[in-house]
C-alpha positions in Angstrom: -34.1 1.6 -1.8 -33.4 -1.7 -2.9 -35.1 -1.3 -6.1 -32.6 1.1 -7.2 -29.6 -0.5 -5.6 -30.6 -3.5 -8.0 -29.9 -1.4 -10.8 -26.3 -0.3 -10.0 -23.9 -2.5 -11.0 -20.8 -3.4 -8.3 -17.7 -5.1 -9.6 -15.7 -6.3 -6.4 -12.1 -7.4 -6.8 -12.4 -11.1 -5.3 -9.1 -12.0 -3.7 -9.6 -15.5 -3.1 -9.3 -13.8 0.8 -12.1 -13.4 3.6 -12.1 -9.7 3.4 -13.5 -9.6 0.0 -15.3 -12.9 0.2 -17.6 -10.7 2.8 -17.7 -7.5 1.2 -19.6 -9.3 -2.3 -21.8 -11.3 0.7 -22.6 -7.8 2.1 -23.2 -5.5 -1.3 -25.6 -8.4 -2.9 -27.7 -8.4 0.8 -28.1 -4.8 0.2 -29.4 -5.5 -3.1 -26.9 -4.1 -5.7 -26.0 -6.5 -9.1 -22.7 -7.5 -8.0 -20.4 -9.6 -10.2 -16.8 -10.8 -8.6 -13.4 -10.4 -11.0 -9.9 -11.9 -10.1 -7.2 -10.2 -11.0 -3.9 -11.9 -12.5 -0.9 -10.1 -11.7 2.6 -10.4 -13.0 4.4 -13.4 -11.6 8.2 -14.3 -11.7 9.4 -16.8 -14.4 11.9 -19.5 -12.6 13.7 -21.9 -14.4 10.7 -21.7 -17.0 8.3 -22.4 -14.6 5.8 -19.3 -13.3 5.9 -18.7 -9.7 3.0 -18.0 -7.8 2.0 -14.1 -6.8 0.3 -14.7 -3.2 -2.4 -12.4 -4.5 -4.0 -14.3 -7.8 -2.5 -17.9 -7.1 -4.0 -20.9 -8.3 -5.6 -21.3 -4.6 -7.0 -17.7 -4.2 -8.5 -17.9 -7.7 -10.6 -21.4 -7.0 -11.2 -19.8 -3.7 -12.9 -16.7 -5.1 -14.7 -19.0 -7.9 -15.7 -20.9 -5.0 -17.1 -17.8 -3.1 -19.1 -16.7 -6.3 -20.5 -20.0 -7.1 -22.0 -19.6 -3.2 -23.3 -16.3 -3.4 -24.7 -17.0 -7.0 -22.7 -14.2 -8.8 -20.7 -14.3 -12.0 -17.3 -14.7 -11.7 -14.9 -13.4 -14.1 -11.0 -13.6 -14.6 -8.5 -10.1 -15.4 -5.2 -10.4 -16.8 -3.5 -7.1 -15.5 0.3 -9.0 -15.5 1.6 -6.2 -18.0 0.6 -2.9 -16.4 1.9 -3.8 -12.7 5.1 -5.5 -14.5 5.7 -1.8 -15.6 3.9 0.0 -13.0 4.7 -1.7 -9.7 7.4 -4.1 -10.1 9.7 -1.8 -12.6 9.0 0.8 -10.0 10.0 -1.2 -7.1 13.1 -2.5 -8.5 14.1 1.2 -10.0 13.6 2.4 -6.6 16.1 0.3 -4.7 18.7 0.8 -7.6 18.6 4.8 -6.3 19.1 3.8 -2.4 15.4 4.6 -2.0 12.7 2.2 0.1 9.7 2.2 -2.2 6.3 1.0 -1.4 4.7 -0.9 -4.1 1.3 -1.6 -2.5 0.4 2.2 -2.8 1.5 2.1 -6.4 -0.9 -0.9 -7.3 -3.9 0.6 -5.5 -3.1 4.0 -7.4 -2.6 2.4 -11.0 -3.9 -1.1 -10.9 -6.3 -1.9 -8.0 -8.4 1.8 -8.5 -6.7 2.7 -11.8 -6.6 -0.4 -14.5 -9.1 -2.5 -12.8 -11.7 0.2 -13.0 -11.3 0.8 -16.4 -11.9 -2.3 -17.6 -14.8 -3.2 -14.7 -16.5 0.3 -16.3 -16.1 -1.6 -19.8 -18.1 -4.5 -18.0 -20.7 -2.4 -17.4 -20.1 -1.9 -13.7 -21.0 1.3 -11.9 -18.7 0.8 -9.2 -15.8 -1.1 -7.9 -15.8 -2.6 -4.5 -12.6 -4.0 -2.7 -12.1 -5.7 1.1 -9.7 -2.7 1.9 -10.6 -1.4 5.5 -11.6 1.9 4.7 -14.9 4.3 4.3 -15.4 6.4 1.5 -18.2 9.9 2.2 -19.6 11.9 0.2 -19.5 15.7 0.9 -20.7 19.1 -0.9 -17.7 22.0 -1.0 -19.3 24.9 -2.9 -21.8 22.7 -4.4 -18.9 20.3 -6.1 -19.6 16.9 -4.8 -16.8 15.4 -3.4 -15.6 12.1 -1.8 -13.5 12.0 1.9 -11.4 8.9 2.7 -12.2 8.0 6.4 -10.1 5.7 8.6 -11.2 2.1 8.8 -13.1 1.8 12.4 -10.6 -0.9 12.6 -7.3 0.8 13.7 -5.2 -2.2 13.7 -6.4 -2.9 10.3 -7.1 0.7 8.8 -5.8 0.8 5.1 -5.9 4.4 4.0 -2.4 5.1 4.5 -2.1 2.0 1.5 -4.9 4.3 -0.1 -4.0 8.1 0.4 -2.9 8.5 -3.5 -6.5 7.9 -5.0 -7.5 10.9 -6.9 -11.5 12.1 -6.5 -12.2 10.3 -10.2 -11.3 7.2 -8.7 -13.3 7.4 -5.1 -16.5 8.0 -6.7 -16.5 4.9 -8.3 -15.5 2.8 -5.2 -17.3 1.2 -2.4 -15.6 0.1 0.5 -18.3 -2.5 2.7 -16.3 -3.7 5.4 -14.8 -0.2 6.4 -16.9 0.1 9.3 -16.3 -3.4 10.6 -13.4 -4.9 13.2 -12.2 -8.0 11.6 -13.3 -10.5 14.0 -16.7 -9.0 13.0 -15.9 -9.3 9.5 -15.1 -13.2 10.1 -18.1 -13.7 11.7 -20.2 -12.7 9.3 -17.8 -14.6 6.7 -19.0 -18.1 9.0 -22.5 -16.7 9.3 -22.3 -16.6 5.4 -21.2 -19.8 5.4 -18.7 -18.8 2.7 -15.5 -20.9 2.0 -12.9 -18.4 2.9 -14.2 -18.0 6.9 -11.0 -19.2 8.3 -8.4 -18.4 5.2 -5.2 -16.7 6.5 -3.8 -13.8 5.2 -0.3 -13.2 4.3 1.6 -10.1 5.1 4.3 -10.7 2.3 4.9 -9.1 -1.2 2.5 -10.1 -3.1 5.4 -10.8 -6.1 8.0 -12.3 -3.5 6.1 -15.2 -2.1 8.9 -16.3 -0.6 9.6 -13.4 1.1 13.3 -13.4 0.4 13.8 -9.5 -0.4 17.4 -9.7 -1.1 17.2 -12.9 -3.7 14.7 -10.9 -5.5 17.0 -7.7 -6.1 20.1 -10.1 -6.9 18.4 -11.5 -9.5 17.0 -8.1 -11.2 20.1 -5.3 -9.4 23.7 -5.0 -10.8 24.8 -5.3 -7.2 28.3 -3.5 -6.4 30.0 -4.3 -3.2 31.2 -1.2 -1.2 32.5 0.0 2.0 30.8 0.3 5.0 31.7 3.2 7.4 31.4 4.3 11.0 29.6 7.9 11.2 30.8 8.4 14.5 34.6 8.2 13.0 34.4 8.2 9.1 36.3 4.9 9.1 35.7 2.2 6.9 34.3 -0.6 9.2 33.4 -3.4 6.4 32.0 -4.1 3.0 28.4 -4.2 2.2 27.1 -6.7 -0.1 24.9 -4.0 -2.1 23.4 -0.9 -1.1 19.7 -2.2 -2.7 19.7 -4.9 0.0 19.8 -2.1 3.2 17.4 0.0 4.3 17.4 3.5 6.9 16.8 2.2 10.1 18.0 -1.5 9.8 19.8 -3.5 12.6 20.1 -6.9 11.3 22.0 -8.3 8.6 24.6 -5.7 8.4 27.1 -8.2 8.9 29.7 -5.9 11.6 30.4 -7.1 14.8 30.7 -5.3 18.2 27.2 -3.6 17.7 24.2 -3.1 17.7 24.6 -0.9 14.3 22.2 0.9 12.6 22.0 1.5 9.1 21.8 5.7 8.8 22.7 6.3 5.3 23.1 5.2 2.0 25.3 7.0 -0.5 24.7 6.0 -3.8 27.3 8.0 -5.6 30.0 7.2 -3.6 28.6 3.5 -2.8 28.9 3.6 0.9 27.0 2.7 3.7 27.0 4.5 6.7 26.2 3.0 10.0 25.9 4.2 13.1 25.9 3.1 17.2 23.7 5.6 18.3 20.2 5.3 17.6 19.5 9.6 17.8 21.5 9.8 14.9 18.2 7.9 13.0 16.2 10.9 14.4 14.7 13.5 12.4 12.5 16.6 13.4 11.0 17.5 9.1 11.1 16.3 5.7 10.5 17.3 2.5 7.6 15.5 -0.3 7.1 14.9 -3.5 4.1 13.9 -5.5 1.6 15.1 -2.9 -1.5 13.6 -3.6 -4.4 15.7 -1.6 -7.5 12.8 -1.0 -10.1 16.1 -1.4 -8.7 17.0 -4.8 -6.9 20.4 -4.0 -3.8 21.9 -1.4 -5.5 22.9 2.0 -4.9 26.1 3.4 -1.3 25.8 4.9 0.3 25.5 7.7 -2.0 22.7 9.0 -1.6 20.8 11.5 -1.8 17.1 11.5 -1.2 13.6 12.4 1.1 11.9 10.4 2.6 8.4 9.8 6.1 7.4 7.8 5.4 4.4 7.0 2.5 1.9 7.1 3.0 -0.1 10.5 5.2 3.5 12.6 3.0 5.0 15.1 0.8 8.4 14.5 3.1 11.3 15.5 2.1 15.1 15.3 3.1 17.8 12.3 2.6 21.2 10.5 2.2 20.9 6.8 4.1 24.5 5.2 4.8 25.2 2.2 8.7 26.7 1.8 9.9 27.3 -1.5 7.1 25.7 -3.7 7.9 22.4 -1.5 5.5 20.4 0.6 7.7 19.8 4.3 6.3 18.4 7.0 7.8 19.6 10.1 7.1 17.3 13.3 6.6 18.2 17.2 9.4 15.4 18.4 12.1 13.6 16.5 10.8 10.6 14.3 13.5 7.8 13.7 14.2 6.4 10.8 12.8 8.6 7.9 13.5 6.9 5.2 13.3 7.9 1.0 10.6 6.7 -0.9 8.4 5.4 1.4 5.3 8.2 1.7 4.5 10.2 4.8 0.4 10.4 4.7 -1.6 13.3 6.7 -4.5 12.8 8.6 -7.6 14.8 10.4 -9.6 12.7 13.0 -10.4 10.1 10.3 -10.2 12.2 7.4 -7.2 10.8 5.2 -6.4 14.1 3.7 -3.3 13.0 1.7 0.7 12.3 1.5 3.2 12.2 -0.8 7.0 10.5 -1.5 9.7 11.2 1.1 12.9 13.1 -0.9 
């Protein structure tokens, strides 16, 4: 077994972080030829100097080399700073300018982490791409096709498949996932039992490209932001001004700026440039939704209606659903009202463990 895993080639994505720091430790114990690669991202020019992305800053980088240099693996450096400009940043931005909440994490995995990345690790020779993402990849056999299922981490504070529910089969066959079917304490114990540098790193929970984690400075500086009236849903009275529809969010209490509340934000209207707020928190409540850009993990539409579990965003509990089909559209029709469904973030499907897919709330 090891003979042949010595001649399959594994290029992992080296963060600079302890989740990837362990999955090179683990893939060269189990004897594969593993190489690490860094990956530059775009970062934000201010007053002519280059800020810091969290993921590829000068830190992570020497930590990663560091890593390599431990495990005794070549290190390499990627400059992917142009495709997730245009692919994850223009995206983001674009998406607020409509009202909608996008989520660029799923974009970079899609296109950059599992798209660009591979392409040029495949160039390097490599036979596969390995990341720290909690997740398990499985291979399966439908009508003698092989296919790949996307499984839950065993981690379910950490699970990242709904970050990963737009991979297409091309791109799962080429990845390995090693710390999938660890908890993370486990995975920093085994980071100290390695004795590699990143045991104790942090991690950090912002975006990667706003380091600062100041959401709204980052729109002002790249949104046309137009001031408009704020109004009551209750009574269709104009209760205030907003500052700029880009910087609200469905769902949001704080930093609406109104007195006498708590308000919630419940919709944005982007033709009209009004905010409407709202008192009562049922009026967040929704029972279905409609998607676009379905991706399903297995490579083809189930039989519908299914039922499932379902999430709305990345940190919202599971809740239950039926997948139809109405019309030639995707809805997903759930069992209790779910507050807060909000455009362009993705709703993602699951079976058990099996990350089946999602796609882009309309």
């Amino acid at each position: 077994m090891l003979n042949k895993q010595k001649n399959i080639k594994v290029a992992v994505g080296m963060s600079g972080g302890v989740d990837s720091s362990v999955a090179a430790a683990l893939l060269l114990k189990q004897g594969y030829d593993v190489f690490g690669i860094f990956i530059q991202f775009w970062a934000e020019t201010i007053d002519g100097k280059v800020r810091d992305n969290i993921c590829c800053s000068l830190e992570a980088q020497q930590d990663a080399r560091r890593v390599c240099r431990q495990l005794g693996i070549t290190f390499y450096t990627m400059n992917l700073r142009a495709p997730f400009k245009e692919n994850v940043v223009d995206y983001f931005i674009e998406e607020y300018s409509k009202g909608r909440t996008p989520n660029p994490c799923v974009m970079c995995n899609r296109q950059i982490k599992f798209g660009e990345f591979w392409k040029k690790a495949k160039a390097l020779g490599a036979d596969f791409i390995a990341t720290g993402h909690y997740a398990e990849v499985k291979s399966y056999k439908v009508r003698k096709v092989h296919k790949v299922a996307l499984l839950a981490s065993k981690d379910k504070d950490k699970d990242q498949t709904y970050f990963l529910h737009q991979l297409t089969q091309e791109q799962l066959s080429h990845v390995l996932f090693p710390i999938g079917k660890y908890k993370k304490p486990e995975v920093r114990k085994m980071a100290a039992k390695f004795g590699l540098a990143t045991a104790s790193k942090k991690e950090s929970q912002e975006i990667c490209f706003i380091p600062n984690g100041s959401l709204g400075d980052f729109l002002k500086k790249y949104l046309p932001l137009e001031t408009g009236e704020i109004r009551d849903l209750a009574t269709g009275k104009k209760i205030g001004e907003h500052a700029g529809l880009a910087l609200y969010t469905i769902g949001q209490r704080k930093g609406i700026g109104l007195g006498g509340g708590p308000w919630f934000v419940v919709r944005l209207d982007v033709k009209k440039n009004v905010l409407w707020v709202s008192k009562n928190q049922d009026d967040l409540g929704e029972r279905e939704l409609i998607l676009k850009k379905v991706n399903w993990v297995g490579g083809e539409e189930p039989k519908l209606p299914m039922n499932v579990k379902c999430k709305i965003r990345y940190a919202s509990e599971f809740v239950n659903g039926k997948i139809i089909k109405e019309d030639n559209k995707i809805k997903v029709i759930f069992k209790k009202s779910v507050r807060a469904v909000t455009a362009g973030q993705f709703c993602v499907f699951w079976k058990g463990r099996d990350c089946l897919g999602g796609g882009e709330i309309v």
